[in-house]
N, C-alpha and C positions, 0 to 999 in steps of 0.2 A: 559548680560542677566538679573543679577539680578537687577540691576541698571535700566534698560528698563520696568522691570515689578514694581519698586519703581516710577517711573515717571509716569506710567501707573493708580495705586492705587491713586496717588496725585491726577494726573489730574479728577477723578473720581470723586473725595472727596471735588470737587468743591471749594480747599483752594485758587484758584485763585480769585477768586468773591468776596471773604470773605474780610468785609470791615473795622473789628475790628482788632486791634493791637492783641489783645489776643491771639486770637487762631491764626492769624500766627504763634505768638513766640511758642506755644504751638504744633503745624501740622510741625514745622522746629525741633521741641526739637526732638518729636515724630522721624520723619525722619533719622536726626543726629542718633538714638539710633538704630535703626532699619539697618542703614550702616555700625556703630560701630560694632553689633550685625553679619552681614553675614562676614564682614571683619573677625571678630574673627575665626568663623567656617569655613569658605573657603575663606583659604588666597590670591587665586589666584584670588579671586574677588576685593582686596584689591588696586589694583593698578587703576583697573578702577573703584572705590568712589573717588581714591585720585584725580583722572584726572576732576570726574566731581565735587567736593567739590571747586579744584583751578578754572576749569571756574567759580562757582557760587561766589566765594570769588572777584575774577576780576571781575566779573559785579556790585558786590555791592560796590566795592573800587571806582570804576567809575560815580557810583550815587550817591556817597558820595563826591565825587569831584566837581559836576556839580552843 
């Protein structure tokens, strides 16, 4: 749920388009804290950041391969 609504506000926030290094690393810092953050308060959300942080880690391990 809260992960779906984290995907939700991104996709929104147009960091896909966004063509400077900066505010990537800055929209991912953001992100990261904001999952850190619901992880803390509702631990049972915790297992499903950790499920989608290892896909996003395996997609970037793989483009850093290629």
């Amino acid at each position: 749920m809260i992960v779906t609504r984290l995907f939700l506000l991104v996709a929104k926030a147009h960091i896909w388009k966004c063509r400077r290094g900066q505010d990537l690393i800055e929209y991912a810092l953001m992100a990261g804290f904001v999952a850190t953050a619901a992880s803390a308060i509702m631990p049972g959300v915790a297992s499903s950041i950790n499920i989608v942080f290892s896909k996003v880690n395996s997609v970037v391990i793989l483009a850093a391969s290629s």
